[in-house]
N, C-alpha and C positions, 0 to 999 in steps of 0.2 A: 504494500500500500504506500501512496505519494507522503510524502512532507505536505501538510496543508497551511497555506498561507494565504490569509483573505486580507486585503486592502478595503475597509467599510467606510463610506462615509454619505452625508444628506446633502441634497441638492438645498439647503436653506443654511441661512445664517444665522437666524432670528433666535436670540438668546433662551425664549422658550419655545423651541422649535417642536412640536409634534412631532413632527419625523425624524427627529433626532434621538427623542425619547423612545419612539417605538424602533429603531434603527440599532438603539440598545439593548435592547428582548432581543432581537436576531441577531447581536454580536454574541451575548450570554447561550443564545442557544446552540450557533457554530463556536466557542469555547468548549461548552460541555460537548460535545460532540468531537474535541481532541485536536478544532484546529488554533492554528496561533492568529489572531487577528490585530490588526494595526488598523486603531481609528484615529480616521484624522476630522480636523475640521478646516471645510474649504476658506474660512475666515481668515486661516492662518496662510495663505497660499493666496492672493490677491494676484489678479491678474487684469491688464486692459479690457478692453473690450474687442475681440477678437477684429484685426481689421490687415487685410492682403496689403495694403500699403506701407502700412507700421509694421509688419513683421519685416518687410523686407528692409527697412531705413534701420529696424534697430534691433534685427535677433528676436530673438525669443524670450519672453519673461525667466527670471533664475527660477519665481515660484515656481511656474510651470518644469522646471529641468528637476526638481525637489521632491513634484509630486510625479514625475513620470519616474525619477530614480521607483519610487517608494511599488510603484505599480507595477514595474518589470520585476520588484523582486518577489510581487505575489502572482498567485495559480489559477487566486480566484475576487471576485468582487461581489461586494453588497452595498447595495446605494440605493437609501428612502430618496425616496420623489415627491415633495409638494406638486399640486396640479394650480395651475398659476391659466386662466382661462381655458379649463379643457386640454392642457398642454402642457412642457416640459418648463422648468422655470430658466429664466434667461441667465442664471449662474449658471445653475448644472450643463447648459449648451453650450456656456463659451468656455467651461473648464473640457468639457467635453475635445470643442474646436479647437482649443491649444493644446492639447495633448494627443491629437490624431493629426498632428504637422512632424513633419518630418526634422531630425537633428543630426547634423551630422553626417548623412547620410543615409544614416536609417531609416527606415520607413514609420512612418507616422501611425500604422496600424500596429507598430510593436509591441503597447502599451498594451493592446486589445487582446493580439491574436491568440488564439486556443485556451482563452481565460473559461472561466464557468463564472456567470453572472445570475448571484441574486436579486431580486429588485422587487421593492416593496413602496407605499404609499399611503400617507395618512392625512384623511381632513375632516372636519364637523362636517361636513356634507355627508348626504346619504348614499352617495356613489365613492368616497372615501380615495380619490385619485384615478380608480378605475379607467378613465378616459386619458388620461394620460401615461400610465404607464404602457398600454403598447407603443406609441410615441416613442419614450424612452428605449425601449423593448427594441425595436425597431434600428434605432442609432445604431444601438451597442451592435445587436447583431450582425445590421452591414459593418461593423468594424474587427468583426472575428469572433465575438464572446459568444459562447452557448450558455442560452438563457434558459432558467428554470422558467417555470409558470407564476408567474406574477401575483405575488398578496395586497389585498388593497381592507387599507382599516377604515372602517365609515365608522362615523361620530365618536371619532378618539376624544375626545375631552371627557366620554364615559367611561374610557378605557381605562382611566389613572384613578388611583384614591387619592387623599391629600395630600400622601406624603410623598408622592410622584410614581408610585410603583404602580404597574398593570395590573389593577385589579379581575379586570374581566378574564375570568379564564379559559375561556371559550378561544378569545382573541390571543391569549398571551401563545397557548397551546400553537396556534396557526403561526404567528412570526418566530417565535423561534424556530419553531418547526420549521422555516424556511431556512433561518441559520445552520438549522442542524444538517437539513437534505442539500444544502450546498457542502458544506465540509464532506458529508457525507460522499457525493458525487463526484467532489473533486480526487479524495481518497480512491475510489475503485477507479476512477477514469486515467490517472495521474500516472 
C-alpha cells in the first residue's frame, strides 16, 4: 500500500468559514484513516489576480511556487468549495489558474496529474454547494485529478453545536467518510 499524502484546503478565507470547519471533519476523517494531511490556508498564499500579461512582465507569484512545492509533494487532494452564484469562488479559480501555468519548464498540469481528489461543499442553503461542485469537479478533472463523488453539506450552520464541533451525525459520518474513502483510495491505487 502507497504512503498517503493529502494537500487539504477551502476555497474561502473568511475567518469563520463553513467550509473550512466542515473541511476539518474530512481532514480528521482521512487522519484516522492513516493518511498524513497538510492543511493549508489559501490566506497564507496571496496571489494577483491571474492575468497572461503580468505573468509574462513578472514570473510567477513565490506564493504560488510554495503552494505548488506543497502539492507535488502530495498523492492526493481535499478542497471545501463555497458556491459563490451557483459557481466556483473566484479564489479557488485563480489559485486554481496559477498553479496549472507552467515553471520552468514543467508542465502546468504537474501539480494535478494522477492526484485523487476529494471535494466537498458547504452553505445555509438547501442545495448546500451542490451546483457548484461539479464546476469544480470538472476543472480539477481536465487537469488530471481522479475525482471521488462529490459531498455537499446543506444548512451547515445546523451542523455545528456551540462549541464549533459537528454535531449532526448523520453529516459528520458522510464528510469524513469522504476523508477516509480518499486516503482510503489513494492507499490501494498508489
Amino acid at each position: 500500500m502507497a504512503e498517503v499524502h493529502i494537500l487539504a484546503f477551502a476555497g474561502s478565507t473568511r475567518k469563520e468559514s463553513w467550509n473550512r470547519k466542515v473541511l476539518n471533519v474530512a481532514v480528521e476523517g482521512a487522519r484516522d484513516a492513516g493518511a498524513t494531511v497538510t492543511l493549508v490556508n489559501l490566506a497564507d498564499y496571496p496571489m494577483p489576480i491571474y492575468d497572461a500579461d503580468w505573468h509574462e512582465a513578472n514570473g510567477v507569484p513565490e506564493n504560488m511556487l510554495r503552494l505548488r512545492e506543497k502539492m507535488m509533494q502530495a498523492n492526493g487532494l481535499l478542497i471545501a468549495s463555497p458556491e459563490y452564484n451557483t459557481s466556483i469562488t473566484p479564489l479557488l479559480k485563480n489559485t486554481i489558474d496559477w498553479l496549472s501555468q507552467s515553471v520552468d519548464g514543467a508542465s502546468g498540469s504537474a501539480p494535478f496529474a494522477n492526484k485523487i481528489g476529494g471535494l466537498l461543499g458547504a452553505s445555509n442553503g438547501a442545495f448546500g454547494t451542490i451546483r457548484a461542485l461539479p464546476h469544480v469537479s470538472y476543472i480539477l478533472s481536465n487537469l488530471g485529478v481522479f475525482m471521488l463523488p462529490v459531498v455537499a453539506v446543506p444548512g451547515v450552520s445546523q451542523a455545528f453545536d456551540a462549541a464549533g464541533n459537528m454535531s449532526n451525525e448523520r453529516t459528520k459520518k458522510m464528510v469524513a467518510g469522504l476523508g477516509a474513502k480518499l486516503a482510503q483510495t489513494i492507499a490501494k491505487l498508489g
